[in-house]
N, C-alpha and C positions, 0 to 999 in steps of 0.2 A: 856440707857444701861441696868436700869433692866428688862424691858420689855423682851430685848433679853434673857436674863440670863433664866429668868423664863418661856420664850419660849422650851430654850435649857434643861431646866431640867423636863418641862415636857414629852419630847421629850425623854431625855433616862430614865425615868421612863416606858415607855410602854417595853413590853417584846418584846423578838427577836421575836414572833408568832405573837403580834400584828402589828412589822415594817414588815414581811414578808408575810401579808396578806393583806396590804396595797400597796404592789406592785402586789400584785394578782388580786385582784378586780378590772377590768378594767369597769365593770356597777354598780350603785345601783340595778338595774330589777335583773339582771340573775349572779350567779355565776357557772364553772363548776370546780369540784374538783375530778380529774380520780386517782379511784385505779388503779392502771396498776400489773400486775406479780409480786414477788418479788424474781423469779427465777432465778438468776443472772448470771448461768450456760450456759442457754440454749438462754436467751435474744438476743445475742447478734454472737451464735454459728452458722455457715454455714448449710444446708444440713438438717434442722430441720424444720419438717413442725409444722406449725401456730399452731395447736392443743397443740402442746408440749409446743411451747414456751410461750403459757401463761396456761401451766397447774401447777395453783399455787391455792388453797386452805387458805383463809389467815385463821389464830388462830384469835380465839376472842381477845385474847392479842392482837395481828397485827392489825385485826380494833380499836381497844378502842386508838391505838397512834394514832392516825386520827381524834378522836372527839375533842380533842384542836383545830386544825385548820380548822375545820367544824363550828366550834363553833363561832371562832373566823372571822371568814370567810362571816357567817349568821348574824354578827352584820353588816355586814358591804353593805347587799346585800339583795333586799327583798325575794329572792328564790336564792335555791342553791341544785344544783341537782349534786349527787354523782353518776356517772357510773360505774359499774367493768366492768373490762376489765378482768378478768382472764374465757374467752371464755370455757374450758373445761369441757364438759359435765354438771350439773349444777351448777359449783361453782361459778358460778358469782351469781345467783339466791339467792342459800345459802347465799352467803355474803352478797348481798343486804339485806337481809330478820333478815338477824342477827344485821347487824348497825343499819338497820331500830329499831329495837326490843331495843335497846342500847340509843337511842334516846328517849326525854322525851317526851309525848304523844301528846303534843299540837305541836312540831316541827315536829315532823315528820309529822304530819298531816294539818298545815299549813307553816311551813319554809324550809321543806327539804325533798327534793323526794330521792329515793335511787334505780336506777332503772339497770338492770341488760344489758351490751351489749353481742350481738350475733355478 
């Protein structure tokens, strides 16, 4: 019976980011963790061409809530490659190049690629 007990409190000592990265992680080899748009307007809006709908620019702010569960994410996974998706002109490039930059030297350049889609 305490086995259990001390199972169960290990269990809700971990935080919601580490139970919610543990449903994510389907490899130890590869993880993918997609920025998508955070345009909420146009996402989902008829009669809107592809350009628009992910013409989203994230703030530095907007990437740094991402390095928790990159973080957390990269314990868990030998590589973990982050794509933007915000297609429009180069703010994907931008963004990768900025999280890259936010990321601690030896991760980015051995745990975490940050690469930009077209």
């Amino acid at each position: 019976m305490a086995a259990r007990a001390g199972k169960r409190d290990r269990r809700a000592a971990r935080t919601s980011e580490q139970r919610a990265a543990d449903r994510q992680v389907s490899s130890p080899d590869l993880a993918v963790i997609r920025f998508h748009s955070r345009r909420a307007k146009t996402l989902e809006a008829k009669g809107i061409p592809v350009v628009e709908r992910f013409r989203y620019l994230y703030s530095r702010e907007a990437l740094a809530e991402g390095l928790p569960k990159i973080h957390t994410v990269a314990e868990r996974s030998r590589e973990v490659h982050v794509p933007m998706n915000n297609c429009y002109a180069n703010y994907g490039a931008t963004n990768a190049r900025e999280l890259a930059a936010t990321l601690k030297p030896e991760e980015s350049s051995n745990r975490c690629n940050s690469n930009a889609t077209e």
